[in-house]
N, C-alpha and C positions, 0 to 999 in steps of 0.2 A: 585106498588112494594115498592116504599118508604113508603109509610104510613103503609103500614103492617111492614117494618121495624123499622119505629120509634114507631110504636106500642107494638111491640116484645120488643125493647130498653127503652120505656114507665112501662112494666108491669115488668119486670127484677128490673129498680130498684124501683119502687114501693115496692118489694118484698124483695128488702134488705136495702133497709130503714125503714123495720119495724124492729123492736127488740123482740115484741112477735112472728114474724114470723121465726127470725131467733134462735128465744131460743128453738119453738116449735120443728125445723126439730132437734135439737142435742139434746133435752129431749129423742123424741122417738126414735133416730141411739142409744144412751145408753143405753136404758130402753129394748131396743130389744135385745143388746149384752147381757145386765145381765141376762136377759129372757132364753135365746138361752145359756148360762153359767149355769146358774141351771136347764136346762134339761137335758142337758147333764150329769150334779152331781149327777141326781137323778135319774139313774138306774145304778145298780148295776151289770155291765158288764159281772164280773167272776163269780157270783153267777147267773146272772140271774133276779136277783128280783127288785122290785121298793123300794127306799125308802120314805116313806109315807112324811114326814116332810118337804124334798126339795122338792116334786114334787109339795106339797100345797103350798109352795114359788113361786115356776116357777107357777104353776094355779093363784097364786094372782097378780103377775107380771105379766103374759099375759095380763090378763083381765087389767090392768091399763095401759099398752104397745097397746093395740088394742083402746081404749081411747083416749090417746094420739096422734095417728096414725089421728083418725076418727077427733077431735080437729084442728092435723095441717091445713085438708082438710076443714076443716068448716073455720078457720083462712083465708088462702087460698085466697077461695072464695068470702070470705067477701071484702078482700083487691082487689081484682079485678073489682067485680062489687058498691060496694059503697064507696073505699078507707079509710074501717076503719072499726074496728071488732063489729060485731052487738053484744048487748045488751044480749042477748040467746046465742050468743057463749059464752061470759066470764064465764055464768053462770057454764058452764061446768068446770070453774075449781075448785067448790066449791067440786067436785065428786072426782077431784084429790086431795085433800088436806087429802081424807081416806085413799092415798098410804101411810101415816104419819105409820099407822099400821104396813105396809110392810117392813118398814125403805128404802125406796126408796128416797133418798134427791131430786133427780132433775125433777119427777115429782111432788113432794110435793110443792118446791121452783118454781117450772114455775105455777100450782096450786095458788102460792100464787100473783104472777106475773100478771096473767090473771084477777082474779077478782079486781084486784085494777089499775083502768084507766092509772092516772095520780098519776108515782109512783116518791115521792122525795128521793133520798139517803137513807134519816133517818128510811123512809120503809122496803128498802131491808134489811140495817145491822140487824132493831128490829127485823125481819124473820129469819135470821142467827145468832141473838142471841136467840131466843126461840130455836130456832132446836139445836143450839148449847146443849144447856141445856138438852132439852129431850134426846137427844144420849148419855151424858155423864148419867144420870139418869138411860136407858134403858143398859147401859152396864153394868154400876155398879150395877146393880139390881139379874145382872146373877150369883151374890156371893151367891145368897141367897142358891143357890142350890149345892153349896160347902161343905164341911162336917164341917166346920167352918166357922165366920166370922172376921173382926177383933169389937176387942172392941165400936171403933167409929164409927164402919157401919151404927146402927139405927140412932142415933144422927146428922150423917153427910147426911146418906137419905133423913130426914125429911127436914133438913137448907133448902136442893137441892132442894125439893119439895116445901118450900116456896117461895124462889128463882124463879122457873119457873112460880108458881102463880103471880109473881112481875114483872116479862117480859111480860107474857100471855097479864097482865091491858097494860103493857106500848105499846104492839104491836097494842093493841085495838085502845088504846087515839093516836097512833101518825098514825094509817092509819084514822082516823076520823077528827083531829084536824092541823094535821102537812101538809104544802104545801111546794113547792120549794121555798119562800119568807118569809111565817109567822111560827112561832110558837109560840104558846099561853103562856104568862110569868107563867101563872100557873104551867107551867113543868118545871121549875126551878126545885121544890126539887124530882120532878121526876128524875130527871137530874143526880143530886146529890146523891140520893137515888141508882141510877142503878150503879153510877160508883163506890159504895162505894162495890155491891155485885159484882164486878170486881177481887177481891181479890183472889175469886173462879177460877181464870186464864182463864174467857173469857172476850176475849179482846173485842169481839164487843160490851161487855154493856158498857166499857171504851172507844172505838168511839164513840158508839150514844151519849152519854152522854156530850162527849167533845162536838160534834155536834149539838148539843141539847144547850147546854149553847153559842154557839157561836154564834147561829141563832139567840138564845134569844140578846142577844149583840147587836147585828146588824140591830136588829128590826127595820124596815122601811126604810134601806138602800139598795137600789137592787143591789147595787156593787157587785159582787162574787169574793169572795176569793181565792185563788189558793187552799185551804185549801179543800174546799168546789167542787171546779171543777176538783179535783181529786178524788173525791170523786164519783160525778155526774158519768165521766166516767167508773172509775173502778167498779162501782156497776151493769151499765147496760151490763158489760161481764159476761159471765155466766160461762166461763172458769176460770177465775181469780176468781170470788167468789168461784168455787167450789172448788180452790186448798188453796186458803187462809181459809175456812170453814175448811179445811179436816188439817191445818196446828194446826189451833187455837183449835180444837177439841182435838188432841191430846195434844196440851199445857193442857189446860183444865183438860185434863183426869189426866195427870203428874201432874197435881196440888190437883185433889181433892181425887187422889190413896191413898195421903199420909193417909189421912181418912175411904175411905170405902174398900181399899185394904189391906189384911194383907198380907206384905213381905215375912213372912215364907214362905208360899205357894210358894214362888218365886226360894226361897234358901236352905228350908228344905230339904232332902233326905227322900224320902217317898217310899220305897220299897217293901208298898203291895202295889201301886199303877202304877209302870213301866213300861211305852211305852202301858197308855192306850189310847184307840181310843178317838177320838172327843163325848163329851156326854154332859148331863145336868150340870152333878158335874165338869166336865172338858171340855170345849164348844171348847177348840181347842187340847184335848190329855195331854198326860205326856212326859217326854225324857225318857234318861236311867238309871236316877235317882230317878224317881217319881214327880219331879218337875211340877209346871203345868204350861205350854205354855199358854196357854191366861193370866199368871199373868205376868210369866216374858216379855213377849212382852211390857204390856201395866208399867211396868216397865224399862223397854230397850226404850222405847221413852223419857223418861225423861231424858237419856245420851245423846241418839242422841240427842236431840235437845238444850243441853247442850253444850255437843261438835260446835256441829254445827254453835251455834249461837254465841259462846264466838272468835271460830277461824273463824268467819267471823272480830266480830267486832273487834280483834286487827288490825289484818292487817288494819282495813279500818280507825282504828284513827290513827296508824303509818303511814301507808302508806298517808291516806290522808297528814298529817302535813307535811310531807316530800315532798310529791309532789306539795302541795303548797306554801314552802318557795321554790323549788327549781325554782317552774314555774315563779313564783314574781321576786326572786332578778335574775335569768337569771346567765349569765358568766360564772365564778369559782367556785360558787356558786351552779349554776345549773350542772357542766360538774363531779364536785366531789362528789354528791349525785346520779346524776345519773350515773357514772361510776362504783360505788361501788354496787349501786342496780342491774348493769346489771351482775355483777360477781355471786353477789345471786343468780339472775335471770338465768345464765347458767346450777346450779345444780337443775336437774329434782325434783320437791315437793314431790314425793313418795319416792326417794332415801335419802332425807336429812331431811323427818319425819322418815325412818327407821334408817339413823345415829342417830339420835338424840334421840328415844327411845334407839336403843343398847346400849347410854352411859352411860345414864341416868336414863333407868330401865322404864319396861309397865307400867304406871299409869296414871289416868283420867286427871291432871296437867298436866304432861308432851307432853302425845298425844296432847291437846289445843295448848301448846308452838309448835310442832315438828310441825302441820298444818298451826301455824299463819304465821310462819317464812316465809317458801317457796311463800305465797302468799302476801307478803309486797311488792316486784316491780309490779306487775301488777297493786294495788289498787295506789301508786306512780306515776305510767304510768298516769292512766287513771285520779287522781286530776291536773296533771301537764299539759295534753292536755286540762283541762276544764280551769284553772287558765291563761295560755296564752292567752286562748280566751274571756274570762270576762273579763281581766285586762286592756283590749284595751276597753272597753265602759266608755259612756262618765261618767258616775257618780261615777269612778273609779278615775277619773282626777279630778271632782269637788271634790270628797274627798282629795285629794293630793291639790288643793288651795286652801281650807279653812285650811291648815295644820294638817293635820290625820294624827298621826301615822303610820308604816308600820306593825304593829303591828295590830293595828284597821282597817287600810284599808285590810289585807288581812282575818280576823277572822268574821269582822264585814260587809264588799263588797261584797269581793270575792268568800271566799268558803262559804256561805251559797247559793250564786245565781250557786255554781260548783257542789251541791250535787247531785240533780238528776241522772245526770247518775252511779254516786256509787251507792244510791240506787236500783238502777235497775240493778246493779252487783252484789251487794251484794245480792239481792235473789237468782240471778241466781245460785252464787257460793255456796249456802249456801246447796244446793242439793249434788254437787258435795263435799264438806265436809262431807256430811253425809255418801257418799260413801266410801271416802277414811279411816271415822274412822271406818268404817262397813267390809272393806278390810284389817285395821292393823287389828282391832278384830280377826278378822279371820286366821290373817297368827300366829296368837300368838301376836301381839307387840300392842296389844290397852289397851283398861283396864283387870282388872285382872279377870283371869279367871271365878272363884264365882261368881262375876259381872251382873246380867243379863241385856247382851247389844243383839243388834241383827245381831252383826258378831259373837259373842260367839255362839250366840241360832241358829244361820246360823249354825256352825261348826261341832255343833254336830251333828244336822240335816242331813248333808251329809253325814254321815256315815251309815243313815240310809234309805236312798232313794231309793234302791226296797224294803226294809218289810213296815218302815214308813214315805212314803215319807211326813208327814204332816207337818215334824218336819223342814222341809226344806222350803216347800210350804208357809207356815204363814207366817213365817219371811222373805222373799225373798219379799214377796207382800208386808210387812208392806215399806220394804226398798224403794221397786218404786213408791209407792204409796206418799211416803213423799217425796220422788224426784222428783216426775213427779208436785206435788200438787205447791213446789216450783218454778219449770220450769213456767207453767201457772199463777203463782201471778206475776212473771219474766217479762211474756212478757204483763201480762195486767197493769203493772205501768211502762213499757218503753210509755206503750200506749196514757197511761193516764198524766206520765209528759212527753209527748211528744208536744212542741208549734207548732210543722208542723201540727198537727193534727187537733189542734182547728177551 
């Protein structure tokens, strides 16, 4: 009875100490929801009828979802009886890497996972920067079927397409050449090269690259970095890549909109085209202006994420400074900044962003200010609890007898070894920002109307929600979708700078 116990407790964690075992079971719980999501889209209830287009989505999804399915089982298997995935299972994920057609990320990305044994950091992000790129390519492609394009469309296509030819090489050369230890000095201007096509506003070619030159750096040093081992872990989550994928994608898209998106489309009044259905020329409808919903959305991410990330980061340099002189000099010092922060701190953040617009008047400034305010004691709080507890270690003290500054010791000690858990607040919060300005938009007091944000494009949407509920549905999903993508980058770098963990 014990030994089938310890056996049972043997194969258990066999099974969660693997990482393609545990990527494979939430590949396919996804890949089945999406599945089981467009069957459902793809008949046509009131009418009766099938729609041909989703239901070939759902057919190609199945068929990649029963893959997946039959993979984890061979994975499984493997891991039971030889403790390590046979050589013929991998192969099978070269069959998942055609889901790339489907636009399915997380069989494409486990796909990519599978066939590469022993996979270094520098792998996964070049995998997330390639995909990065084709998404932003394959979306922007959808203009062509627009009745217009803008001016720079051809011109900013083609860059994109050379561009992803220049990831495509660098994905090649770093799963061939790149290890956990080496990489070949010859990828210097490789290096240099990707981070320069960064500009494009994906940031994974501005990781690998960084990455990429620091490995080079360090060449023949096994030391690892902290740099480097937050890396290691956050990559081999597959929760946190896919929210920080889904974060950087839509940067990305905001960045290269300005080019192959024309704004009119966004802002114009187009009144032979009003409250059309989802189509080739219009892939997510029109409102009750003519306007087209899949422009202003993918215009509306470049506020939110404006918003979002500007009234993150006040708060978090106020509030930091604040809470680390308060936490350092302690007494009077400490009792007068944070007595004041807790007065702040009693009036609720959505009431004293609504004062503060009504004073001041809806505009994209303002709302920044009216969000950063309310959230300065908390980011306060939380440097002030980290500065107490660092300032007590010992190399806090050796800087104080060599004669350091208090200046130096707290800028230069203290809170750089305090950040971690800001950061890992600051993602979390930065969801909840996105909400709040998505909630003024909506009540009237965010940016201006004309605007297109995605409490605005919410707004109207509800008015339309039994003739057109699309106009509601798009936008509402774009909102949890960058909320939720946030929450998981959240909890996989509490994860990853977490030292209890290592």
């Amino acid at each position: 009875m014990i030994k089938k116990l310890l056996s049972k407790q043997e194969t258990a964690h066999q099974l969660k100490s693997s990482h393609e075992y545990s990527q494979a079971n939430f590949t396919w719980v996804i890949s089945l929801t999406l599945t089981v999501i467009l069957l459902l889209n793809s008949f046509d209830f009131a009418g009766g009828t099938i729609k041909p287009w989703v239901f070939a989505a759902f057919a190609a999804y199945a068929f990649f979802t029963i893959i997946q399915i039959v993979i984890t089982l061979l994975i499984r298997s493997d891991l039971l009886k030889l403790g390590e995935i046979k050589r013929s299972t991998r192969i099978l994920g070269y069959i998942q890497l055609l889901s790339l057609l489907t636009g399915n990320l997380f069989t494409v990305t486990f796909g990519f996972n599978l066939i590469k044994r022993n996979r270094p950091p520098e792998y996964t992000i070049a995998v997330y920067m390639f995909l990065t790129q084709l998404y932003v390519i394959a979306i922007s492609a959808l203009n062509l079927f627009k009745p217009y394009v803008s001016n720079t469309f051809l011109p900013a296509m083609g860059l994109l397409l050379v561009i992803a030819a220049i990831y495509l090489i660098t994905l090649l050369l770093v799963a061939k050449f790149v290890t956990s230890n080496y990489t070949p000095r010859g990828m210097t201007w490789l290096a240099l090269l990707i981070i320069v096509t960064a500009v494009t506003g994906n940031i994974f070619a501005l990781v690998l690259g960084i990455n990429l030159l620091a490995k080079i750096r360090k060449q023949g040093n096994p030391a690892m970095t902290r740099w480097s081992d937050v890396w290691v872990k956050l990559t081999s989550n597959m929760t946190a890549m896919s929210g920080l994928f889904f974060v950087i994608l839509l940067f990305c898209l905001s960045v290269c909109s300005l080019f192959t998106f024309d704004y009119s489309m966004a802002i114009d009044n187009n009144y032979s085209a009003i409250l059309q259905p989802p189509s080739l020329a219009y892939p997510l409808g029109t409102d009750n202006f003519g306007r087209d919903l899949f422009s202003r959305i993918v215009f509306g991410a470049r506020i939110s994420l404006i918003v979002g990330f500007a009234s993150t980061l006040i708060p978090v340099i106020i509030g930091g400074v604040l809470g680390a002189i308060s936490g350092y000099y302690g007494r009077h010092t400490d009792n007068i900044i944070m007595r004041l922060l807790d007065i702040l701190y009693a009036i609720p953040g959505i009431l004293l962003a609504i004062a503060i617009i009504a004073a001041f008047g809806a505009n994209t400034t303002n709302l920044i200010l009216a969000l950063s305010v309310g959230a300065i004691p908390t980011y306060a709080r939380t440097m002030r609890a980290n500065v107490l507890l660092v300032s007590t270690f010992e190399y806090v003290d050796a800087a104080r007898a060599f004669g350091s500054s208090n200046f130096s010791i707290i800028f230069k000690h203290i809170v750089p070894n305090s950040l971690a858990p800001m950061i890992v607040k600051s993602t979390l919060t930065i969801g909840a920002a996105v909400i709040s300005t998505s909630s003024l938009s909506y009540l009237g007091l965010g940016v201006e109307p004309h605007i297109p944000e995605w409490g605005n494009i919410l707004k109207i949407g509800s008015t339309y929600l039994e003739t057109h509920s699309y106009l509601a549905i798009y936008p509402g999903l774009a909102i949890i979708a960058l909320v939720l993508s946030f929450n998981f980058l959240g909890d996989g770098l509490r994860d990853a700078l977490d030292p209890k963990l290592d």
